[in-house]
C-alpha positions as CSV (number, residue, x, y, z in Angstrom):
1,X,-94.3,-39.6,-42.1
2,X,-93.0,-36.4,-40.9
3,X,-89.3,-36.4,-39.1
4,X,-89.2,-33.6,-35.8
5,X,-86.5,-32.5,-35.1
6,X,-85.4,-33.6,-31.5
7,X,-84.5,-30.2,-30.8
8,X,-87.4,-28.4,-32.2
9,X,-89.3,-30.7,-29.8
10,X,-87.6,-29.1,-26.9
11,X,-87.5,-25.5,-28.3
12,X,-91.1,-25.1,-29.1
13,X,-92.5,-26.2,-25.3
14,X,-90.0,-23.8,-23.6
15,X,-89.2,-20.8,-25.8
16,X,-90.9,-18.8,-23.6
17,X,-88.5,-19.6,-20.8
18,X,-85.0,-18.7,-21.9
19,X,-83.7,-19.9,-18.8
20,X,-85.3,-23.2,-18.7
21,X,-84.3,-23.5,-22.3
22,X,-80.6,-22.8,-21.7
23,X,-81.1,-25.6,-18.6
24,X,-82.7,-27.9,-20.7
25,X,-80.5,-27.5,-24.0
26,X,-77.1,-28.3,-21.4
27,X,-79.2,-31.4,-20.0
28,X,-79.4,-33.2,-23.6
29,X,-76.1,-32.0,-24.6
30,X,-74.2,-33.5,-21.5
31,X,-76.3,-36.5,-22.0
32,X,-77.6,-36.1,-18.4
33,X,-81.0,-38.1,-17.6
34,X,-84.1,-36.4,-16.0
35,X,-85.1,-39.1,-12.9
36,X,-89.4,-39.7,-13.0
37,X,-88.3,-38.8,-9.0
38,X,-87.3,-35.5,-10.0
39,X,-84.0,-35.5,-9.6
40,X,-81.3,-34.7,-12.4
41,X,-78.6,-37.6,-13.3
42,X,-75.4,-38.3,-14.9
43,X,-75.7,-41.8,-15.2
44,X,-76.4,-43.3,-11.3
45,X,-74.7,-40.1,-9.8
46,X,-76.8,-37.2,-9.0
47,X,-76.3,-34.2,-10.3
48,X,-77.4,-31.0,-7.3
49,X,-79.5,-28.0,-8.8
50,X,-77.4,-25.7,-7.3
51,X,-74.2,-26.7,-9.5
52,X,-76.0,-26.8,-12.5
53,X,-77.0,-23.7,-11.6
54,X,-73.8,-22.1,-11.2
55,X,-72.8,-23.8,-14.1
56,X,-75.0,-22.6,-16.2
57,X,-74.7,-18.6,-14.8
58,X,-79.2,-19.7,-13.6
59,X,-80.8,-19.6,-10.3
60,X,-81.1,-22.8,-8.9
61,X,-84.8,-22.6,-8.9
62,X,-84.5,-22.4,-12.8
63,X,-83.4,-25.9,-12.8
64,X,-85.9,-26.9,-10.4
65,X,-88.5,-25.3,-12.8
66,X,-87.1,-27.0,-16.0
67,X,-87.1,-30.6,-14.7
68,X,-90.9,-29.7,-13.0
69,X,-91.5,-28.5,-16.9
70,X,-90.0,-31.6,-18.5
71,X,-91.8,-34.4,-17.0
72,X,-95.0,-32.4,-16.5
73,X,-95.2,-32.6,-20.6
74,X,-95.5,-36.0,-21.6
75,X,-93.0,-35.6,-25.1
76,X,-90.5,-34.0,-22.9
77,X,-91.0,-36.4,-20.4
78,X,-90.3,-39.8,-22.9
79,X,-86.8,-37.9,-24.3
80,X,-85.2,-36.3,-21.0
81,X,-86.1,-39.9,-18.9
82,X,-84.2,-41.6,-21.3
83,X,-81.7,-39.8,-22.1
84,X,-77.8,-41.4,-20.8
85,X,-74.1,-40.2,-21.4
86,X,-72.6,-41.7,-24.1
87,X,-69.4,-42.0,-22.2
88,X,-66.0,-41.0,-22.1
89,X,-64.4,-38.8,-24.8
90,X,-60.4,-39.7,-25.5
91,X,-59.8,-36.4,-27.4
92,X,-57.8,-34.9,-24.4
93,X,-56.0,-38.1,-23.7
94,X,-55.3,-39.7,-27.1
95,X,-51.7,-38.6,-28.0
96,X,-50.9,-39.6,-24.2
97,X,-51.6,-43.7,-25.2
98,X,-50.5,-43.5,-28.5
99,X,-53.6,-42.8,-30.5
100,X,-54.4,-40.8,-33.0
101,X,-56.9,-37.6,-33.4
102,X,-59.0,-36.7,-36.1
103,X,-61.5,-34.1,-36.4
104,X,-63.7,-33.2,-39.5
105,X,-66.1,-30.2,-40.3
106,X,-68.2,-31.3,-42.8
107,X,-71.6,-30.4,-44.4
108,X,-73.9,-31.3,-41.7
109,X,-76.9,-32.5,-44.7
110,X,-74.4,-34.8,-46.5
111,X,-75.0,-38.3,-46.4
112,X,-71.7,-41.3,-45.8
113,X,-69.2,-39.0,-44.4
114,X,-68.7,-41.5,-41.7
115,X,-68.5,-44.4,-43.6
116,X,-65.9,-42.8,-46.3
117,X,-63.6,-42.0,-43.3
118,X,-63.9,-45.2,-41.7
119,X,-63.3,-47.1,-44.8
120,X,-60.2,-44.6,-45.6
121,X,-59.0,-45.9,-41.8
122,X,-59.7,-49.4,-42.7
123,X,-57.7,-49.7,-45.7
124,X,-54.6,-48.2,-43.4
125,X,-55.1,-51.2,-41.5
126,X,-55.8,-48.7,-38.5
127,X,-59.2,-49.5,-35.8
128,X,-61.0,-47.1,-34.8
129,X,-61.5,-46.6,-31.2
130,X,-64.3,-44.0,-30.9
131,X,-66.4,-42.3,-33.0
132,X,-68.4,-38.9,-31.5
133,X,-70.4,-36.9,-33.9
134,X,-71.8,-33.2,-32.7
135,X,-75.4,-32.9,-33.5
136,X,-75.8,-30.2,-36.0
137,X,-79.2,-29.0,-34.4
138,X,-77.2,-28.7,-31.1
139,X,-73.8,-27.2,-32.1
140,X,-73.3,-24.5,-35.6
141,X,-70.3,-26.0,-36.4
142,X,-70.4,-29.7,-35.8
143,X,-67.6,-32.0,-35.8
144,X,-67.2,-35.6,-36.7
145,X,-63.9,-36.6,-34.2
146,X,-61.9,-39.9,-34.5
147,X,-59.8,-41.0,-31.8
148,X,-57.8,-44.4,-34.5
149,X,-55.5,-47.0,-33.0
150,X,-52.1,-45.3,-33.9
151,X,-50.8,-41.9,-34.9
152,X,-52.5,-40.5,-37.9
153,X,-50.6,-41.1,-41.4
154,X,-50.5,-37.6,-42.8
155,X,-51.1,-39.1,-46.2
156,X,-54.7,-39.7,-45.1
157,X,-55.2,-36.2,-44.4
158,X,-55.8,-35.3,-48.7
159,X,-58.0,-38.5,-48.8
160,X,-60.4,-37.2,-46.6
161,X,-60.7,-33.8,-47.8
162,X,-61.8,-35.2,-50.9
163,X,-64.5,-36.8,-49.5
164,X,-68.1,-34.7,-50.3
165,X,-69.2,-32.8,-47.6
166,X,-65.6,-32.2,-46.0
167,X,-64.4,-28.8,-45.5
168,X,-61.6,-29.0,-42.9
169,X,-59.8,-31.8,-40.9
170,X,-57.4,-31.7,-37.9
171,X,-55.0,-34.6,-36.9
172,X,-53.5,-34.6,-34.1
């Protein structure tokens, strides 16, 4: 079985609408849901065209176009309905309750990053209290980001830099 790429998905039915591509790429990257009514959604709280639009530097119509767009075409239609937020991120917050910060470049194609890190956390006797992974068809330099129970131990900094796949890491 061949694996498409989400993105691709989404690129090939509107690349001949910059606009309604730039609309639609800021839709699945904010995790915001496209209504069957219509109507554009960050989680039960509607979102209006026109700020969207201003967001996004579009004409409001633009946005009105992408969602008509989305759920005319069935593919688009079964991703964008269910698409949801996947909540809060602590990043901003986490020295403010006592949490610690990591963030990780890493080679996109390399398998167990995650896993190394976490075990690396584990074996500090630290939890981990959120996990947020950039996709790497969304964003050129994704970032794995760790918000961990306490302030980071700067002796875990080396440990994951030898992990495959890691190129730089950030502690905050």
């Amino acid at each position: 079985m061949r694996v498409r790429s989400l993105w691709s998905v989404v690129e090939k039915r509107l690349r001949d609408y910059p606009a309604q591509l730039r609309v639609a790429r800021a839709i699945l990257e904010l995790g915001l849901t496209v209504g069957t009514d219509g109507r554009i959604y960050c989680g039960p709280i509607e979102m209006t065209p026109a700020k969207i639009a201003k967001a996004l530097a579009v004409d409001r119509r633009v946005v009105g176009r992408t969602v008509e767009s989305i759920l005319a075409d069935p593919e688009l239609r079964e991703i964008y309905t269910k698409l949801s937020t996947a909540g809060p991120s602590f990043k901003n917050v986490a020295d403010r309750f006592g949490f610690g910060f990591i963030e990780i470049e890493a080679d996109p194609g390399t398998v167990g990053i995650v896993a190394a890190v976490a075990s690396l956390i584990a074996e500090e006797g630290i939890s981990i209290r959120q996990v947020i992974a950039d996709d790497p068809e969304l964003y050129p330099r994704p970032k794995l980001t760790l918000i961990i129970g306490k302030e980071v131990p700067g002796r875990l900094i080396p440990k994951i830099l030898k992990i495959e796949g890691v190129e730089k890491v950030s502690i905050s």
